[in-house]
C-alpha positions as CSV (number, residue, x, y, z in Angstrom):
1,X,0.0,0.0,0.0
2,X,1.7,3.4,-1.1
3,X,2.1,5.9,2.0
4,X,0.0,9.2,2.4
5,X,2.6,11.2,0.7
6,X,2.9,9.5,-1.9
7,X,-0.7,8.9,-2.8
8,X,-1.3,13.0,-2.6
9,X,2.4,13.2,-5.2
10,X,0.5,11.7,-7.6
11,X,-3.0,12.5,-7.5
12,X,-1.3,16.3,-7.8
13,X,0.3,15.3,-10.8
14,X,-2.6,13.9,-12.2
15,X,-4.5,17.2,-11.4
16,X,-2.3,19.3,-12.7
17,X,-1.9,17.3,-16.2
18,X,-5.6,17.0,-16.5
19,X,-5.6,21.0,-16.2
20,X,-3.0,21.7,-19.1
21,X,-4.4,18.6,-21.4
22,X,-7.4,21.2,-22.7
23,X,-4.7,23.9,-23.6
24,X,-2.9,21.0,-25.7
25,X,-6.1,20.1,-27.2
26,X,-6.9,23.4,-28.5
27,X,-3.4,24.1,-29.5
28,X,-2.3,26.5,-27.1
29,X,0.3,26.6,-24.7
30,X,0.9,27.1,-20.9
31,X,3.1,30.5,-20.3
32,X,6.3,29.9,-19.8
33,X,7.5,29.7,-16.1
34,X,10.7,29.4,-14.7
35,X,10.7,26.5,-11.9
36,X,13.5,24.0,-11.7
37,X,13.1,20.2,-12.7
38,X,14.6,17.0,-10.6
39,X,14.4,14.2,-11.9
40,X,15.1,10.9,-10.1
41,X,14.3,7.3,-11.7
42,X,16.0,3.8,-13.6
43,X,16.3,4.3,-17.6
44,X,12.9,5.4,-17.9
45,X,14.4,8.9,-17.3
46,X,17.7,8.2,-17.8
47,X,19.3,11.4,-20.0
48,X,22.8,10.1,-20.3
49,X,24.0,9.7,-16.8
50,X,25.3,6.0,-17.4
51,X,27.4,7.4,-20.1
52,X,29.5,8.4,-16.8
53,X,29.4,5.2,-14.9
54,X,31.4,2.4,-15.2
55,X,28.9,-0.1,-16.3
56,X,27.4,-2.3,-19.3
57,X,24.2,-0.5,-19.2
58,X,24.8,2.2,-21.2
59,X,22.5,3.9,-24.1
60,X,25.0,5.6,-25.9
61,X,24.7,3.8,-29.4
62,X,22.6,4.0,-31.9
63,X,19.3,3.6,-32.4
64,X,19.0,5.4,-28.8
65,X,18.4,8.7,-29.5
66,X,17.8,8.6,-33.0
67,X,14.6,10.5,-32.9
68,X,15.6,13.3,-30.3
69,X,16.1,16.1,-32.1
70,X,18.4,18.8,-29.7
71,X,20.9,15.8,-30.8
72,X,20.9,15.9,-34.1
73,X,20.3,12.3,-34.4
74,X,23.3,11.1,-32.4
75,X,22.9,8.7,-29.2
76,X,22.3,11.0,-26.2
77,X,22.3,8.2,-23.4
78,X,18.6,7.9,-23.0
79,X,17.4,4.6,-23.4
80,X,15.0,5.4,-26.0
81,X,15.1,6.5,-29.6
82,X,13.3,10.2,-28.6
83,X,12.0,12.0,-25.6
84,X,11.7,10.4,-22.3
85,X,8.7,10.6,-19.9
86,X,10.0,13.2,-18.1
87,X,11.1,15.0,-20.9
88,X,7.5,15.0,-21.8
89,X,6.2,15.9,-18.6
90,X,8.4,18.8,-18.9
91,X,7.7,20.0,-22.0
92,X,3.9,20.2,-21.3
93,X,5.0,21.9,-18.3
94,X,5.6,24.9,-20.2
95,X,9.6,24.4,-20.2
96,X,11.9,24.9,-23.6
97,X,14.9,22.5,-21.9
98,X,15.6,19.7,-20.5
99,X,17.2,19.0,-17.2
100,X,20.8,17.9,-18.0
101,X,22.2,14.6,-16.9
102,X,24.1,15.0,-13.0
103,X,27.2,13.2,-13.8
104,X,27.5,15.6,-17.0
105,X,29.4,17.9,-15.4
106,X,29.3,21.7,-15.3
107,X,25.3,21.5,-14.5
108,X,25.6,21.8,-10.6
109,X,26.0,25.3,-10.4
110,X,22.7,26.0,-12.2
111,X,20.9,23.1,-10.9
112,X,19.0,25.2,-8.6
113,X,17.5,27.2,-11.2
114,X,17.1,25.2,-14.0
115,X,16.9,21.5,-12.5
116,X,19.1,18.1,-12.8
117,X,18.4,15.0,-13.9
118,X,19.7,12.0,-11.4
119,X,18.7,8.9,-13.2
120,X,20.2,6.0,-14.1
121,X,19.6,3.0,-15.9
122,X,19.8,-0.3,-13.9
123,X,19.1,1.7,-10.4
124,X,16.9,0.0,-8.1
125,X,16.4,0.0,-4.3
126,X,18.1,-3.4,-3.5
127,X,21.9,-4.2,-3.9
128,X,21.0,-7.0,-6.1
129,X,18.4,-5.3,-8.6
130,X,21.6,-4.1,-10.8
131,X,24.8,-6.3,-10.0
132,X,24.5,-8.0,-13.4
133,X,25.7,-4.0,-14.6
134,X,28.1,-3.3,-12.5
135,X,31.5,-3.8,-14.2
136,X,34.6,-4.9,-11.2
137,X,32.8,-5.1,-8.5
138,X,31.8,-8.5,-8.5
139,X,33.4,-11.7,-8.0
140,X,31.8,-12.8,-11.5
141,X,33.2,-9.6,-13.4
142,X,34.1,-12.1,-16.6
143,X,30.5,-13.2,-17.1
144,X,29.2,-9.9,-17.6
145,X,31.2,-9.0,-20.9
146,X,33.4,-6.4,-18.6
């Protein structure tokens, strides 16, 4: 059973997209407001952060990010050919960007004001869900093509 908080998080969200999805049906667009993004998850919302680890599970070949256009085509890390679901959620937010990838680099000092993107592909809450992706730490390093 989800806790209290957790239970109001997302009936908020769903309120708040059921409020802008008449503007997107009509055409229009939300005015743009400046609030910053965090974004914490696995590779659903993974925007490159693995690129930085040292790990198998990494997006940074083609086809993934194929169809995201700030890119130009080339992989971007996301472990999808476009726009992730927070991308999304953003974008019908009202914002023009997309919050950067942590482990990027240079993005800290602005993280306050334009928001940071934390994911990572393979995370999980137990020490277990990703040692398979985890490259020298294991005692069975050779069976995971590291």
């Amino acid at each position: 059973m989800a806790s209290p908080f957790v239970a109001l998080f997302l009936s908020l969200l769903l309120l708040q997209l059921l409020l802008l999805l008449p503007l997107f049906v009509l055409g229009l667009r939300p005015p743009a407001v400046r609030y910053p993004t965090f974004v914490l998850g696995d590779s659903l919302v993974d925007v490159g952060n693995n690129n930085y680890l040292f790990t198998i599970s990494k997006a940074n070949s083609p086809p993934y990010g194929i169809d995201f256009a700030p890119s130009g085509g080339q992989p971007t890390g996301r472990f999808t050919n476009g726009r992730t679901t927070s991308d999304l959620v953003v974008q019908a937010l009202g914002k023009n960007s997309f919050p950067p990838p942590y482990l990027a680099g240079n993005n800290c000092s602005n993280a306050v004001q334009n928001g940071i993107n934390y994911a990572s592909g393979a995370s999980g809450i137990l020490d277990e869900t990703g040692s398979l992706f985890v490259c020298g730490k294991l005692t069975n390093v050779s069976s995971n093509g590291c």
